[in-house]
SEBAFI-831980 format. One record per residue (C-alpha): x, y, z. Coordinates in Angstrom, 3 decimals, decimal comma. Layout:
N
<r><xx>X</xx><yy>Y</yy><zz>Z</zz></r>
...
//
This chain:
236
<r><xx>-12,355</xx><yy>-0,393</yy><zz>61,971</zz></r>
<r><xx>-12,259</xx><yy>-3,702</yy><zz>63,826</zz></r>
<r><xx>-14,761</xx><yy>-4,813</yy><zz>66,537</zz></r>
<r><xx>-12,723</xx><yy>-3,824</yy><zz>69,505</zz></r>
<r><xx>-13,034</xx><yy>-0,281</yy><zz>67,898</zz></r>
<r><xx>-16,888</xx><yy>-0,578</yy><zz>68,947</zz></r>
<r><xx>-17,924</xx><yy>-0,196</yy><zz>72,350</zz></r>
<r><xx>-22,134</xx><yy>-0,111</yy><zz>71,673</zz></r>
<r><xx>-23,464</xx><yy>-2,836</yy><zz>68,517</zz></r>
<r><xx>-27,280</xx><yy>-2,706</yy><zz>68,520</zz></r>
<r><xx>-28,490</xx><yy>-5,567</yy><zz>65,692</zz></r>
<r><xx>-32,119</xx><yy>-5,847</yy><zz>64,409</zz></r>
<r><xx>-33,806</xx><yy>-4,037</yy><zz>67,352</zz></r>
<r><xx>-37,404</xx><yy>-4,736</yy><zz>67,705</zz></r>
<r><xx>-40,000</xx><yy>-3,020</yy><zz>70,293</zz></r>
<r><xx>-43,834</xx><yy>-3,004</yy><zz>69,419</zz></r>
<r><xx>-46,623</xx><yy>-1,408</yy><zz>72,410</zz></r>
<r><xx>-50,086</xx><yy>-2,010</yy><zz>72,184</zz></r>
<r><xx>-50,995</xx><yy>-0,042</yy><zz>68,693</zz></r>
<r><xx>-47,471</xx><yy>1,172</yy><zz>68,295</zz></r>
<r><xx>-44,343</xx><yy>0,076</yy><zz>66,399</zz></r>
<r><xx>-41,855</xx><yy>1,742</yy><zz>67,932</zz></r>
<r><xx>-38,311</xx><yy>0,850</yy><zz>66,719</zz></r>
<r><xx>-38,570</xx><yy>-1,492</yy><zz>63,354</zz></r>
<r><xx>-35,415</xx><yy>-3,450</yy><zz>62,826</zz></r>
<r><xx>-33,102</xx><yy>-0,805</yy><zz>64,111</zz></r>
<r><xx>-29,003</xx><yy>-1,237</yy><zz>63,727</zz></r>
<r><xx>-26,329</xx><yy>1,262</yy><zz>65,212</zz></r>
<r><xx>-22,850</xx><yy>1,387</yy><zz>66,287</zz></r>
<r><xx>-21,187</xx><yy>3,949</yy><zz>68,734</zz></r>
<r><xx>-17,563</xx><yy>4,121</yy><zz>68,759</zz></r>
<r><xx>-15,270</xx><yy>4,117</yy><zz>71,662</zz></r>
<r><xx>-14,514</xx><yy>7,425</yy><zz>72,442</zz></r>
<r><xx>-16,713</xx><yy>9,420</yy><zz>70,120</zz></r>
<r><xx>-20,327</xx><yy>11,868</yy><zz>70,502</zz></r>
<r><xx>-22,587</xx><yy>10,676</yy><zz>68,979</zz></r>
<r><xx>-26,043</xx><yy>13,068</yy><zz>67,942</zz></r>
<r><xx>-29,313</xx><yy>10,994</yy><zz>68,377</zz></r>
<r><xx>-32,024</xx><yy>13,029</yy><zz>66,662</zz></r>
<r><xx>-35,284</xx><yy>12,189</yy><zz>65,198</zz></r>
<r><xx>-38,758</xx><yy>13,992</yy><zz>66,031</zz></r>
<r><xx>-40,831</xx><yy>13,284</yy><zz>68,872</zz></r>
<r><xx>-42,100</xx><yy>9,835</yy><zz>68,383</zz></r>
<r><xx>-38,959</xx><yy>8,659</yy><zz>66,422</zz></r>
<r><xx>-37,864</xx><yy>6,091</yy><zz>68,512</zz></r>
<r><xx>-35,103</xx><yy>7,762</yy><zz>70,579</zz></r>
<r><xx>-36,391</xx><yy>7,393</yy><zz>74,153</zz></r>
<r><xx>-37,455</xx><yy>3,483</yy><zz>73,404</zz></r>
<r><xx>-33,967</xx><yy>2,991</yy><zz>71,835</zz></r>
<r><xx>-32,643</xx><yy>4,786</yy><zz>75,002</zz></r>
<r><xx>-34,646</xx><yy>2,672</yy><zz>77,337</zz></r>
<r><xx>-33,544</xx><yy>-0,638</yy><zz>75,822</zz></r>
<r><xx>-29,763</xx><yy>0,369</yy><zz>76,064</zz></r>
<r><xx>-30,325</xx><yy>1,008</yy><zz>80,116</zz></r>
<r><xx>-32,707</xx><yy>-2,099</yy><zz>80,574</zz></r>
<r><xx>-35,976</xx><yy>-0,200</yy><zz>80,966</zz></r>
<r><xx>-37,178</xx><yy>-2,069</yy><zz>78,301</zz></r>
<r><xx>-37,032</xx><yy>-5,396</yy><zz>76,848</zz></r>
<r><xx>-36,651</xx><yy>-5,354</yy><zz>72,953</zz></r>
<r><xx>-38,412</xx><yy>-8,020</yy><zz>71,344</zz></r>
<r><xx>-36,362</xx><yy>-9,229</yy><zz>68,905</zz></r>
<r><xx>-32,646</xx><yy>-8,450</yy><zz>68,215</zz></r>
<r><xx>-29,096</xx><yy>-7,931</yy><zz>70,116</zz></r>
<r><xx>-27,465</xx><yy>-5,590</yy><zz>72,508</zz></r>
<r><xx>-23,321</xx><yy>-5,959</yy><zz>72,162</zz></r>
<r><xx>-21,331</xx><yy>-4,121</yy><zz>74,839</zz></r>
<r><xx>-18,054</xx><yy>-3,964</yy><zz>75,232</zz></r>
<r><xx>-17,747</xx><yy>-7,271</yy><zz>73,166</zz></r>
<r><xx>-20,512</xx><yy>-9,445</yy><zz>75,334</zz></r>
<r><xx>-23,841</xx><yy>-9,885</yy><zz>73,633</zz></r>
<r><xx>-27,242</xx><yy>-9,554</yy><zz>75,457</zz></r>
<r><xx>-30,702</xx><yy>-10,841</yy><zz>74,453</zz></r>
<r><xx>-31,570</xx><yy>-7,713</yy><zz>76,563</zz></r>
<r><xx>-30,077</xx><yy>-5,387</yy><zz>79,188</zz></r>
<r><xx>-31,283</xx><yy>-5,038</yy><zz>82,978</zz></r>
<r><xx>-31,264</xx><yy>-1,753</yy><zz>84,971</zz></r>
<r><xx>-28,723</xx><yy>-3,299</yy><zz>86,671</zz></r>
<r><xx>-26,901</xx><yy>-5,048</yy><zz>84,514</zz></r>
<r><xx>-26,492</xx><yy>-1,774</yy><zz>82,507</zz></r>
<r><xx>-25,295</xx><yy>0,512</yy><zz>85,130</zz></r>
<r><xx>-22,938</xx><yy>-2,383</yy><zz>86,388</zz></r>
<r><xx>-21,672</xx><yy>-2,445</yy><zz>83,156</zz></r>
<r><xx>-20,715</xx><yy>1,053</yy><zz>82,948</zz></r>
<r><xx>-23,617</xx><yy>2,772</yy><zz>80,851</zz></r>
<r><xx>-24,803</xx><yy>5,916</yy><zz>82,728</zz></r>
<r><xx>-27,931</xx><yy>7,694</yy><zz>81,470</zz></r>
<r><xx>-28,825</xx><yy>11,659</yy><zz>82,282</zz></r>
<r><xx>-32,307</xx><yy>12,459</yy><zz>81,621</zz></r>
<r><xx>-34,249</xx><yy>16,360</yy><zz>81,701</zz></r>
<r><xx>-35,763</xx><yy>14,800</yy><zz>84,915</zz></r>
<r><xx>-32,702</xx><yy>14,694</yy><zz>87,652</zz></r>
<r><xx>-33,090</xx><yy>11,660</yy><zz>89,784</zz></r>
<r><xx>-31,428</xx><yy>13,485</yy><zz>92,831</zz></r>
<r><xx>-32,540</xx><yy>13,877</yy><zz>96,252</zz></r>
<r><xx>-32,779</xx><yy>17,618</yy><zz>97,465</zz></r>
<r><xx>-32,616</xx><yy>17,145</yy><zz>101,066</zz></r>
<r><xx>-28,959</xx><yy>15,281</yy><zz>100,795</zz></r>
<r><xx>-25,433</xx><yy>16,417</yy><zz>100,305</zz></r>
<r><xx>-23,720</xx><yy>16,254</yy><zz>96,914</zz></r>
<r><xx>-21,680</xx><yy>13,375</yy><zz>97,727</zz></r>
<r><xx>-24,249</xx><yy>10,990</yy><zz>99,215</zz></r>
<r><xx>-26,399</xx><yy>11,578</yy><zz>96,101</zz></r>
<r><xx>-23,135</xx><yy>10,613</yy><zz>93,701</zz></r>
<r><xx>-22,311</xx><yy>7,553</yy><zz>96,477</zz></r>
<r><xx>-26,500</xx><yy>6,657</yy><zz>96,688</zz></r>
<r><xx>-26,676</xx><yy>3,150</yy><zz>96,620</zz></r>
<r><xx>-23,055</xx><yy>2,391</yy><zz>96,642</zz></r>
<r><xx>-20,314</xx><yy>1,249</yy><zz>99,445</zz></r>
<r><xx>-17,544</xx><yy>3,200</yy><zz>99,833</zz></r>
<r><xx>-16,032</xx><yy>1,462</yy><zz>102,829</zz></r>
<r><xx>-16,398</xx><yy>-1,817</yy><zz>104,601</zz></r>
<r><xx>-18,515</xx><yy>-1,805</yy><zz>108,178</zz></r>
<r><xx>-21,899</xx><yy>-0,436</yy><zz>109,113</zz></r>
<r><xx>-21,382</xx><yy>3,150</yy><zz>108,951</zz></r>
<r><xx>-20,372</xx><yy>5,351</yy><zz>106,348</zz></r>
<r><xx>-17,149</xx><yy>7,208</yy><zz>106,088</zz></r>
<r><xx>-18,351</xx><yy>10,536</yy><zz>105,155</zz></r>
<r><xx>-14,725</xx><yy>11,648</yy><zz>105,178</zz></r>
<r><xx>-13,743</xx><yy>8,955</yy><zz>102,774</zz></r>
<r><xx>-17,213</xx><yy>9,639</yy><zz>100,580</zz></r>
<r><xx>-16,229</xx><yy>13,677</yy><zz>100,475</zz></r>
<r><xx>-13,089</xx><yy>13,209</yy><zz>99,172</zz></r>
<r><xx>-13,896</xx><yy>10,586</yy><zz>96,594</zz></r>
<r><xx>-16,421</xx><yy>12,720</yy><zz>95,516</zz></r>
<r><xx>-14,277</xx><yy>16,187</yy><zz>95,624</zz></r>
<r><xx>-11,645</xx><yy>13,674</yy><zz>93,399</zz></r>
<r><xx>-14,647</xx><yy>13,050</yy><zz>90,744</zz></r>
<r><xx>-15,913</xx><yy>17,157</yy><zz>90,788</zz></r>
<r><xx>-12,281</xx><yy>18,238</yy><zz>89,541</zz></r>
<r><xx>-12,495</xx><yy>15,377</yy><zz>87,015</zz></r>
<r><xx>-15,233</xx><yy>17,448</yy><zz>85,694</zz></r>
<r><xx>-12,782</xx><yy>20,947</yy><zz>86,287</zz></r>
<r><xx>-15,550</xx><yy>22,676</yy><zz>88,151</zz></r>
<r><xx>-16,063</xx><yy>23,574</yy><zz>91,923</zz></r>
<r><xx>-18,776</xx><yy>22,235</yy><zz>93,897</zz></r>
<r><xx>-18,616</xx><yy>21,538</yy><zz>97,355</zz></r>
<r><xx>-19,268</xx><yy>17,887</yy><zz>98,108</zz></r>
<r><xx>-21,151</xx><yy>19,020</yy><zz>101,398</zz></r>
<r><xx>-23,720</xx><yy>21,038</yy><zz>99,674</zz></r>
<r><xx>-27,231</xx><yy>20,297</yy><zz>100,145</zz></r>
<r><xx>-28,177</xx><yy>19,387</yy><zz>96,142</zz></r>
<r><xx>-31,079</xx><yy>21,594</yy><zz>96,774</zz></r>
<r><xx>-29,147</xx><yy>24,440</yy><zz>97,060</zz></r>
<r><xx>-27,101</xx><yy>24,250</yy><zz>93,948</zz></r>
<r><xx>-28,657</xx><yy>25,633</yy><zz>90,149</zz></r>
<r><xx>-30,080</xx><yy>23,777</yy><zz>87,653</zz></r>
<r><xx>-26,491</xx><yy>23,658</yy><zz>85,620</zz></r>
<r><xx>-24,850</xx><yy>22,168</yy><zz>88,992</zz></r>
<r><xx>-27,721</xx><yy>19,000</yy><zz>89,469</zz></r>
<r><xx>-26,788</xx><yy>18,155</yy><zz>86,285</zz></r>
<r><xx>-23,171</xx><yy>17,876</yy><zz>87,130</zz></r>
<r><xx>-23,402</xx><yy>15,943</yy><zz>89,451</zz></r>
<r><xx>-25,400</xx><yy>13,859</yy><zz>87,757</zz></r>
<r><xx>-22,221</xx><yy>13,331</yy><zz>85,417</zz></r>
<r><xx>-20,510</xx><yy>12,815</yy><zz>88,812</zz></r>
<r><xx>-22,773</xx><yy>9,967</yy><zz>89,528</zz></r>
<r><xx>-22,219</xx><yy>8,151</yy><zz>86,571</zz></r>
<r><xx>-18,239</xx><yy>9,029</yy><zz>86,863</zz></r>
<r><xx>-18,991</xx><yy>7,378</yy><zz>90,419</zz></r>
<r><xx>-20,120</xx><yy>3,949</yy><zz>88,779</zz></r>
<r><xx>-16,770</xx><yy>3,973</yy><zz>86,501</zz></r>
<r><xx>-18,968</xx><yy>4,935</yy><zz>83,310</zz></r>
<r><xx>-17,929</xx><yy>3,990</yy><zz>79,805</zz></r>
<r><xx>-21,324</xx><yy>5,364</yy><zz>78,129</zz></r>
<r><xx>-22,986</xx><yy>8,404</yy><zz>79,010</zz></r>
<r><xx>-26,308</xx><yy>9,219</yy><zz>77,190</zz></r>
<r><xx>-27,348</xx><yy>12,507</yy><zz>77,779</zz></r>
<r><xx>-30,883</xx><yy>13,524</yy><zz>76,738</zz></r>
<r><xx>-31,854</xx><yy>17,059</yy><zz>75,828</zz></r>
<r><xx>-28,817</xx><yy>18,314</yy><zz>78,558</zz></r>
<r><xx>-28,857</xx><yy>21,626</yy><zz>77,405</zz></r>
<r><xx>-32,674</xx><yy>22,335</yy><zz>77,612</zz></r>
<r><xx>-32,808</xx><yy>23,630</yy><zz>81,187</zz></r>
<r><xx>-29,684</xx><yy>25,318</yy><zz>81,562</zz></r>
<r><xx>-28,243</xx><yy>29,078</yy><zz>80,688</zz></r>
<r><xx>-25,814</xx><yy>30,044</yy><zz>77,998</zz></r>
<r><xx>-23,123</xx><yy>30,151</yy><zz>80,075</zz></r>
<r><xx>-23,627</xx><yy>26,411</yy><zz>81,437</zz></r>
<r><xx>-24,218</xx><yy>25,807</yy><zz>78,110</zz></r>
<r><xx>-20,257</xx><yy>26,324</yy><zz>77,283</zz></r>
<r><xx>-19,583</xx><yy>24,975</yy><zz>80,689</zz></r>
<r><xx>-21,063</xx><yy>21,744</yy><zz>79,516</zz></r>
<r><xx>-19,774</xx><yy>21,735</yy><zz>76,500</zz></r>
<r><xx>-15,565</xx><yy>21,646</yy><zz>77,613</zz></r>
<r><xx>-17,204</xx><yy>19,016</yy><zz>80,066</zz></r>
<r><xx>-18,142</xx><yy>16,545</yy><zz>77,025</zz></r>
<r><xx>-14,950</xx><yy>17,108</yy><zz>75,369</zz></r>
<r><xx>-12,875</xx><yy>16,287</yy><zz>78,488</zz></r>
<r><xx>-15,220</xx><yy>12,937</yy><zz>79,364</zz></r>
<r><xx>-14,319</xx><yy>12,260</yy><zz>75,410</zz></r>
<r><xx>-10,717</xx><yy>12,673</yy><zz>76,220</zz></r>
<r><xx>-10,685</xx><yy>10,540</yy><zz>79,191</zz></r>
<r><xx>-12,112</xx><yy>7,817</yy><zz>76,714</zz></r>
<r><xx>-16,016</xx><yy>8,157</yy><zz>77,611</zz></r>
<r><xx>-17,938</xx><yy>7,326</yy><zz>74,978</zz></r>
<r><xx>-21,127</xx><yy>9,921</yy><zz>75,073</zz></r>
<r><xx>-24,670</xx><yy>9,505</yy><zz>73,003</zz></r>
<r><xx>-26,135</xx><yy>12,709</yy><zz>72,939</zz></r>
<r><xx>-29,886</xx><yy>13,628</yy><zz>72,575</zz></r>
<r><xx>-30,862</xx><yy>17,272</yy><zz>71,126</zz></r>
<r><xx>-33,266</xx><yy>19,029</yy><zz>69,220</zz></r>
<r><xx>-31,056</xx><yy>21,897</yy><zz>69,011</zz></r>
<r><xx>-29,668</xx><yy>21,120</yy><zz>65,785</zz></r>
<r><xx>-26,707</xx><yy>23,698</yy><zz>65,857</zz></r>
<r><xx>-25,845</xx><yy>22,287</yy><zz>69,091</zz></r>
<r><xx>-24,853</xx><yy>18,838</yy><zz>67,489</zz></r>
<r><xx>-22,194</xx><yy>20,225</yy><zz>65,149</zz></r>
<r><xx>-20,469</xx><yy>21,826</yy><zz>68,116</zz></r>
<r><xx>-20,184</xx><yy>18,652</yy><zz>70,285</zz></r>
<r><xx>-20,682</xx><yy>15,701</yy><zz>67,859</zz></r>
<r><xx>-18,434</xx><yy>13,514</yy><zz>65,727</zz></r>
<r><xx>-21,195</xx><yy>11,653</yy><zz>64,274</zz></r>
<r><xx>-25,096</xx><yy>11,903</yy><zz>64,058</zz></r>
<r><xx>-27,729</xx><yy>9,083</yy><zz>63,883</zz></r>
<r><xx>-30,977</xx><yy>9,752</yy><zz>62,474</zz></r>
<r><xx>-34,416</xx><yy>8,173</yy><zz>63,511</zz></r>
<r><xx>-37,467</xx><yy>8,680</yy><zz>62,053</zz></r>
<r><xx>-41,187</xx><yy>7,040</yy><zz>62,462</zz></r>
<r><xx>-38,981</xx><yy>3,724</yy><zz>64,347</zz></r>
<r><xx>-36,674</xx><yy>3,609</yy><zz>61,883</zz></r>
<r><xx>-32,755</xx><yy>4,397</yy><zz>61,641</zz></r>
<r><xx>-32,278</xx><yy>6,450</yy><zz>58,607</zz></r>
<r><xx>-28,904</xx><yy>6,921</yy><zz>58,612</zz></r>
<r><xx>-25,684</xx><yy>7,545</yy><zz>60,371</zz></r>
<r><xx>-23,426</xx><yy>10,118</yy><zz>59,305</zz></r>
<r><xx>-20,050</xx><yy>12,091</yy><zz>60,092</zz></r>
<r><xx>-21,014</xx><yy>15,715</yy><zz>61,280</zz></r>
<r><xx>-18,428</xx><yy>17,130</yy><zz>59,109</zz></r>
<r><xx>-20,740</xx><yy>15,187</yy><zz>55,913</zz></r>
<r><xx>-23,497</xx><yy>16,604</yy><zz>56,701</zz></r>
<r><xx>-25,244</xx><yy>20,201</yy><zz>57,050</zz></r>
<r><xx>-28,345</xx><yy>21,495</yy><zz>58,857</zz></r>
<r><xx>-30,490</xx><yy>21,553</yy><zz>55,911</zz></r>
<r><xx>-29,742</xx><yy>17,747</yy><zz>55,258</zz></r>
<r><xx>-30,304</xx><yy>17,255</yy><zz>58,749</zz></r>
<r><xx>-34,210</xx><yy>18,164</yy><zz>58,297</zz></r>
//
């Protein structure tokens, strides 16, 4: 596999809080392309790793490599500018607006003072069938279910040409049949070339969607393996 193969090279990852140790020397690669399964137990390490990918927080020690540039550390900025979009349990959406100004929040879509809602619609109706599902970009967010904010969450990061999508615990809130719906989603992003790292604790979930699974425990990365190397009862 050569480097260009690699779009995500963490090296030597330190992060220590006041009385805690929370990633020790951690290493991982994510391929272009692939899902890859972060698991661990509570207190593993997973949200700190996640937070130092997306520039929340500062590792101590150790390199961030992305898409063949190296970083001493990442900013919120810098990492959403760079194409790495992050979907958390807690939906950072507001309510009271329309679909597409919550997937266009923050951006430009058009030169001059005043937005082309028109123009912003459409892009965002372009990014919904991307994602093979119907939503009306008009729709207050507030009216739409649980399985629907988190779509267009996905359409936000589509929105900010993402290359990495980390998804934590997506499926916890939603129904069976989102469930599935999400599912065909992550294999299309894969086959558009998105790379996804995907967060569960529903271990059956993971050899449904993954390729590969990473495996933290007390700070540490124990190991990365194929999902078709591995079973459930290795996996705990």
């Amino acid at each position: 596999m050569s480097e260009n193969d690699i779009i995500l090279k963490l090296s030597h990852i330190e992060k220590t809080f006041p009385g805690v140790h929370a990633l020790k020397d951690v290493s991982l690669e994510v391929r272009r392309g692939e899902v890859l399964a972060l698991i661990g137990e509570n207190g593993a390490g997973k949200s700190t790793l996640i937070k130092a990918i997306t520039g929340a927080h500062a590792p101590d020690s150790g390199t961030i490599e992305f898409d063949g540039k190296e970083y001493a550390r990442m900013t919120p900025g810098e990492s959403v500018g760079l194409g790495i979009g992050a979907i958390y349990q807690e939906f950072t959406l507001s309510p009271s607006l329309s679909v597409a100004e919550n997937v266009y929040m923050g951006q430009r879509v058009n030169p001059g003072k005043f937005v082309d809602f028109k123009k912003m619609n459409q892009m965002t109706a372009d990014i919904i069938q991307r994602l093979g599902v119907k939503i009306n970009p008009k729709a207050l967010v507030r009216s739409l279910s649980v399985g629907y904010k988190q779509l267009v969450e996905i359409a936000k990061a589509l929105a900010r040409n993402a290359k990495l999508l980390i998804m934590d615990e997506p499926t916890a809130p939603l129904t069976d049949d989102e469930v599935t719906q999400l599912f065909r989603i992550i294999a299309d992003l894969k086959a558009q070339g998105i790379t996804i790292i995907y967060i569960s604790h529903r271990l059956d979930e993971l050899f449904q969607v993954s390729d590969r699974v990473a495996i933290m425990r007390d700070g540490e990365m124990i190991t990365t393996k194929n999902i078709n190397e591995i079973d459930k009862p290795m996996l705990i």
